[in-house]
ZAVEXKE-573069 format. One record per atom (N, C-alpha, C, CB): z, x, y. Coordinates in pm, whole numbers, padded with zeros to 5 digits, always signed. Each point is the difference from the previous one (the first is absolute). Glycine has a CB too. Example, Ala and Ser with C-alpha at 12.3 -4.5 7.8 and 13.67 -1.06 7.14 Angstrom:
2
+00780+01319-00569+00000-00089+00119+00000+00090+00120+00125-00189-00117-00197+00154+00222+00006+00082+00119+00073-00077+00109-00215+00118-00063
This chain:
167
+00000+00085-00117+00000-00085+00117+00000+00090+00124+00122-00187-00124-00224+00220+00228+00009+00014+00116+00060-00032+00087-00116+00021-00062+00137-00160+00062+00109-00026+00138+00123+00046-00014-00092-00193+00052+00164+00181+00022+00138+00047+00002+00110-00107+00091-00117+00264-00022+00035-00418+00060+00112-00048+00052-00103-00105-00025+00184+00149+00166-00135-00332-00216-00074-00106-00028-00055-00027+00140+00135-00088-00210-00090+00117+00314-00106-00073+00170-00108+00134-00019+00230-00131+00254-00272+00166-00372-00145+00104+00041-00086-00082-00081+00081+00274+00028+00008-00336-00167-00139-00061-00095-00065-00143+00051+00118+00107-00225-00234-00071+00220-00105-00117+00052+00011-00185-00035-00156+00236-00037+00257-00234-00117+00029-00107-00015+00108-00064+00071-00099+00060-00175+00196+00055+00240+00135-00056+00028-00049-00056+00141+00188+00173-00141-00267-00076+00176-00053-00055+00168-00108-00105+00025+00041+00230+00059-00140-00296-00199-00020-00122+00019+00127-00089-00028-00237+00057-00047+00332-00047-00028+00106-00110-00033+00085-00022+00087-00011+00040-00194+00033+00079+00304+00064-00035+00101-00023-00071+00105+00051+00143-00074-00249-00082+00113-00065-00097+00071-00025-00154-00057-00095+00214+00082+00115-00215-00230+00025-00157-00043+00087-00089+00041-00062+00075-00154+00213-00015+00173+00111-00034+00011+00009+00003+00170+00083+00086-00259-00166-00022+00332+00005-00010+00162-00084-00109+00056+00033+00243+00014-00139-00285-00103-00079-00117-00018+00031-00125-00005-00084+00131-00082+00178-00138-00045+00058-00105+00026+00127-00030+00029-00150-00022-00098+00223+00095+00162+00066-00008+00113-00045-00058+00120+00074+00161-00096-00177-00073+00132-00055-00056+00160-00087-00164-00027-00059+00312+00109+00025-00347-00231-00004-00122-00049+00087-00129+00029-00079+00154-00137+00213-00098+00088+00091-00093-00036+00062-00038+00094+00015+00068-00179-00026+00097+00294+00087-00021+00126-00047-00103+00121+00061+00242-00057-00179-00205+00017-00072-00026+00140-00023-00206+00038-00169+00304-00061+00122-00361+00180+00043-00106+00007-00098-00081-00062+00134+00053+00179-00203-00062-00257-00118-00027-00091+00046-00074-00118-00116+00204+00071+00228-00124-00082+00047-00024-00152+00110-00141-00009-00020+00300-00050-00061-00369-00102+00020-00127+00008+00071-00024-00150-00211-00057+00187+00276+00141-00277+00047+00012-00075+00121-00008+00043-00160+00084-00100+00193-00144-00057+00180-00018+00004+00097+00150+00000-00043-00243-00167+00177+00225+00184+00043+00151+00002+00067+00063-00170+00072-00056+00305-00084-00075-00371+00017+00116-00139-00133+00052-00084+00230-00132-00045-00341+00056+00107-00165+00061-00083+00016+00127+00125-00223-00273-00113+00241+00318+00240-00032+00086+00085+00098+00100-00098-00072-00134+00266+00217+00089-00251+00118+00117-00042-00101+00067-00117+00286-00142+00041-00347+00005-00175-00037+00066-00123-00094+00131+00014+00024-00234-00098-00120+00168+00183-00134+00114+00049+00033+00114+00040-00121-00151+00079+00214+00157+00019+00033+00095+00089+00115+00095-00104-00051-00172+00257+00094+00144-00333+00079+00083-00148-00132+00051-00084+00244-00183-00042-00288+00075+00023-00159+00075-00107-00074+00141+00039-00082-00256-00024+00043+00225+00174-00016+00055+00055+00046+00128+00043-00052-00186-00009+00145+00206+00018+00088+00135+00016+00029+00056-00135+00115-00080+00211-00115-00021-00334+00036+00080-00084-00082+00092-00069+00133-00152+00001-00300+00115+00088-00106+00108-00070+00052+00105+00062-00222-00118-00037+00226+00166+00097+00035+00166+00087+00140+00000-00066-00131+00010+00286+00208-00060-00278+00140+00073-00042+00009-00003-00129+00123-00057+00182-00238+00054-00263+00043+00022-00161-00048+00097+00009+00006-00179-00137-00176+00213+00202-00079+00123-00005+00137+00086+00050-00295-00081+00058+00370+00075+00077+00091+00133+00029+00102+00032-00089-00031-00037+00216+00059-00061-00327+00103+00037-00075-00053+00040-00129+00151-00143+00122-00290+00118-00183-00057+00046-00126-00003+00199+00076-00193-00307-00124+00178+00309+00231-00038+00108+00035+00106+00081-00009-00162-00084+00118+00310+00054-00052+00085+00090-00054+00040-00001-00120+00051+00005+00175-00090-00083-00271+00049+00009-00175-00044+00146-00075-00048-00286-00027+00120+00278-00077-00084+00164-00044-00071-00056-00158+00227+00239+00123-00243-00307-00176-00051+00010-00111-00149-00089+00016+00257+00042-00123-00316-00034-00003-00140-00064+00012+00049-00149-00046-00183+00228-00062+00290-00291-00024+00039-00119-00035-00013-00108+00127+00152+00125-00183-00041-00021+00294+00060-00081+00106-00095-00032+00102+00210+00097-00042-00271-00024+00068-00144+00015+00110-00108-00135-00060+00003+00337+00031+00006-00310-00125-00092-00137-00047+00037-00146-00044-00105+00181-00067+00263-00188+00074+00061-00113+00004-00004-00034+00197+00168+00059-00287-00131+00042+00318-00027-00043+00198-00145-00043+00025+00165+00203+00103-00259-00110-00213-00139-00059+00074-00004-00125-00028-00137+00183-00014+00167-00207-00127-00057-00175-00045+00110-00058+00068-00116-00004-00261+00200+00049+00327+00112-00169+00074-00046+00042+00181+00332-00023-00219-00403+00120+00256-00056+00001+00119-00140-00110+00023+00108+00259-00004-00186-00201-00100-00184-00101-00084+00059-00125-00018-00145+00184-00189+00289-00242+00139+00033-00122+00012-00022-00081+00116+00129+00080-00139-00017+00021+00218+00019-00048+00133-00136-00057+00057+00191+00172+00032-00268-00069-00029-00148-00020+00054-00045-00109-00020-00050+00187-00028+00032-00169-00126-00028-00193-00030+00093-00080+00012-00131+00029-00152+00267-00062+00164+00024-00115+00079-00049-00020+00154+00182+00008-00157-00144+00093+00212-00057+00005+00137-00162-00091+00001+00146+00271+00042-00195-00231-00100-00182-00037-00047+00020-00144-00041-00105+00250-00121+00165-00275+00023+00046-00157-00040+00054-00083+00152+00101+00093-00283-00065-00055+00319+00082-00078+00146-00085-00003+00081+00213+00070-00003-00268+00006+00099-00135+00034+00061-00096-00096-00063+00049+00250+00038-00078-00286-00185-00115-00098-00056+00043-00144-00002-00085+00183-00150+00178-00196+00195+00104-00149+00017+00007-00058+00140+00164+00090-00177-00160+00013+00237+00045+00029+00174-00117-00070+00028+00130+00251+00055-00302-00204-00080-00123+00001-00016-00041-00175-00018+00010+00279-00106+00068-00326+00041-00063-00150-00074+00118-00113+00101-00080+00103-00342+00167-00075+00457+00097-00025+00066-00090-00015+00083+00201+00091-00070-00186-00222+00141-00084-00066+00115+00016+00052+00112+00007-00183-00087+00171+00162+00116+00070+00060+00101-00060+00153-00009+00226-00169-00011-00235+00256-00034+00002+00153-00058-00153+00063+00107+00120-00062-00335-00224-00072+00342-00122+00033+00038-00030+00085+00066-00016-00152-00025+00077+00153+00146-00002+00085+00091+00043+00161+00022+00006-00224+00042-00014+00226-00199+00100+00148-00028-00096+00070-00079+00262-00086-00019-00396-00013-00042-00100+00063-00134-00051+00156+00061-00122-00279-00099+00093+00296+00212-00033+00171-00023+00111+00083-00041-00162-00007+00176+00277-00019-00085+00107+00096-00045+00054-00006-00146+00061-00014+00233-00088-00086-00286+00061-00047-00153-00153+00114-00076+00147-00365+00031-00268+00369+00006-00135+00042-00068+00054+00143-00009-00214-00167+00101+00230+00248+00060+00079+00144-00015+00085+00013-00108+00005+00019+00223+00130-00070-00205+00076+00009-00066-00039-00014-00144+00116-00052+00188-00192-00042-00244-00018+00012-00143-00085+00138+00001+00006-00276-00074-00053+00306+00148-00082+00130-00044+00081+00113-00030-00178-00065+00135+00293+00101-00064+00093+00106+00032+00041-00021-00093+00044+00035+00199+00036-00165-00287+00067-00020-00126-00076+00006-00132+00135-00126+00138-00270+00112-00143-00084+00023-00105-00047+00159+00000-00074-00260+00013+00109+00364+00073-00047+00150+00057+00135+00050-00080-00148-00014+00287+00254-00043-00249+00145+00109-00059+00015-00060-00128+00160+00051+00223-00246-00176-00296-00039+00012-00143-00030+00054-00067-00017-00087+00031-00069+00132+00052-00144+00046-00067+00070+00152-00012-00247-00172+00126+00281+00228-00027+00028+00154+00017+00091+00062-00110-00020-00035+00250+00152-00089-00264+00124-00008-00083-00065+00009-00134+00161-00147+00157-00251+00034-00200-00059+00010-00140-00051+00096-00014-00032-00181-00028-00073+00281+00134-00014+00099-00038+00074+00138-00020-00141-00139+00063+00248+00111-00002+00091+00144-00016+00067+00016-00145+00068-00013+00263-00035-00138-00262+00074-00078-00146-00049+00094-00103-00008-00276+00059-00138+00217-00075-00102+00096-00074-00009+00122-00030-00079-00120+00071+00056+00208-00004+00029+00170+00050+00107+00001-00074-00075+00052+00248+00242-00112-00225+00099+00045-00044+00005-00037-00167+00102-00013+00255-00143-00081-00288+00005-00040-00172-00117+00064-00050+00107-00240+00003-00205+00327+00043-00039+00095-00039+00008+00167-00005-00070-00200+00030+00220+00225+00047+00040+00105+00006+00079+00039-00087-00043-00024+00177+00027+00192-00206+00107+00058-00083+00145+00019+00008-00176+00079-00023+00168-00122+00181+00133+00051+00061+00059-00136-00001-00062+00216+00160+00221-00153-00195+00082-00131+00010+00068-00020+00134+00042+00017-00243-00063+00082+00367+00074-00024+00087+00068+00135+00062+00014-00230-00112-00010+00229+00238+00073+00073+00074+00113+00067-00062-00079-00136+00157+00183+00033-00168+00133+00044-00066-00033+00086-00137+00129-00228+00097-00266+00210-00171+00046+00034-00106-00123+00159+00031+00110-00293-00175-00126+00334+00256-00059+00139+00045+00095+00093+00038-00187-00102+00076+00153+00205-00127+00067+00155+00052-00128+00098+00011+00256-00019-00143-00228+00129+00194-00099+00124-00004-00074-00023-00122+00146+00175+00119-00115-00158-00256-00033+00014-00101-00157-00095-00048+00282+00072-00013-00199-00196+00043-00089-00115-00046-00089-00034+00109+00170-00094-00150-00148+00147+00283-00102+00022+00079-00108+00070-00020+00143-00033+00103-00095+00161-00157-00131+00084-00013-00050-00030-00099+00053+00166+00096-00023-00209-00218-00057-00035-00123-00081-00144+00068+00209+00121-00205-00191-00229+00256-00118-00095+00055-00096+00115+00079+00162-00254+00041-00099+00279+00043-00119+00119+00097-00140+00053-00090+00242+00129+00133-00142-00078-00250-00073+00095-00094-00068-00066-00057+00130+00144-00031-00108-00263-00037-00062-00084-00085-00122-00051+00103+00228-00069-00166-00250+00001+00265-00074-00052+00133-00128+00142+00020+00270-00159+00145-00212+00279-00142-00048+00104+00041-00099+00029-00145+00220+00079+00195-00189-00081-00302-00059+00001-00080-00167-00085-00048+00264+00069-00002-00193-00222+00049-00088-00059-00041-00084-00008+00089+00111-00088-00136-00118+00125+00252-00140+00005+00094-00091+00121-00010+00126-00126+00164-00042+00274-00221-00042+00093-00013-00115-00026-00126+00224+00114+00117-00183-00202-00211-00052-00050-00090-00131-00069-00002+00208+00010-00031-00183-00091+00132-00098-00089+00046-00161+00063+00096+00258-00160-00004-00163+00267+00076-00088+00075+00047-00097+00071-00077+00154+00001+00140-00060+00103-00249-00122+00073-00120-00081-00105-00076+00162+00201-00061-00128-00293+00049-00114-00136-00110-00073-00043+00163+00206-00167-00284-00177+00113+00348-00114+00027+00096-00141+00082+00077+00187-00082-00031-00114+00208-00060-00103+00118+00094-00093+00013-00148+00193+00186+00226-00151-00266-00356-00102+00029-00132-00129-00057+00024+00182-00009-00169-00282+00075+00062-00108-00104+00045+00020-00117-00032-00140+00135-00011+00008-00250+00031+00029-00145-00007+00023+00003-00138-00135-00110+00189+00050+00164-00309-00029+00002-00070+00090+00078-00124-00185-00061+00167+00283+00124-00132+00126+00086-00077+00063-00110-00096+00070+00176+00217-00011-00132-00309+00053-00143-00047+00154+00009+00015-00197-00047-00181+00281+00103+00225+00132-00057+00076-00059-00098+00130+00166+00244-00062-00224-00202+00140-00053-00110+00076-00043-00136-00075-00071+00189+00144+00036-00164-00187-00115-00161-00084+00162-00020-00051-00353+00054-00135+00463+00013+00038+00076-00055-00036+00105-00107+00110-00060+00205-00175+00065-00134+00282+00080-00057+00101-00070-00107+00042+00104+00194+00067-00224-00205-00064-00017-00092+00109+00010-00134-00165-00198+00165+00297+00192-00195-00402+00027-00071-00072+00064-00090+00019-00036+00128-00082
């Protein structure tokens, strides 16, 4: 992981701009909703960014991916409410900002499912469970297989480790 603090990763800063969204939504004098569907939204809402900042300080690969899928939740309730808000007569006058907003909440889906991914395909179990050691051995292992990739690349088309790989 490159970053070094969750306000650098790109998901936390659409989920926050989600959660500033519909805020300035809920606040503003437009808004024609009752105050426990606003309270609900406005919790959904925040809870995408503050799961991403707390999967981020966790150290293992278990915990990081239990925060992503209850952050990707959040998202979709947020998305569910927003598609309700939408079919609300009273609500009308709100359909662009409700259109944004589903976009921002279908973006920190999308991003979350993909990190999700990355991590249940990794070797590593997690921060906590790294030292020097098991660092350099991923390093090494990573370093290997491109070095790898590189020599079967530079064969002819026609070599048969090539023909085998590309199988």
């Amino acid at each position: 992981m490159t970053n070094s603090r969750f306000e650098e990763l790109p998901v936390w800063q659409e989920a926050i701009n989600l959660a500033e969204g519909v805020y300035d939504m809920t606040e503003g004098r437009d808004w024609q909703g009752s105050h426990s569907f606003r309270d609900q939204l406005e919790r959904a809402a925040l809870s995408v960014s503050n799961n991403i900042a707390e999967r981020f300080e966790r150290g293992t690969t278990n915990e990081l991916l239990m925060f992503f899928y209850i952050a990707r939740g959040s998202a979709g309730e947020v998305r569910s409410m927003l598609c309700f808000m939408e079919r609300r007569p009273a609500l009308s006058n709100l359909k662009s900002q409700i259109s944004a907003l589903k976009s921002k909440a279908e973006s920190c889906s999308r991003q979350l499912r993909a990190w999700a991914d990355h991590l249940q395909n990794s070797d590593i179990k997690g921060q906590r469970h790294l030292n020097e050691k098991t660092r350099q051995r991923y390093q090494t292992g990573i370093k290997a297989e491109e070095f790898q990739r590189e020599l079967l690349d530079r064969l002819p088309a026609n070599h048969p480790l090539r023909k085998r790989r590309n199988q």
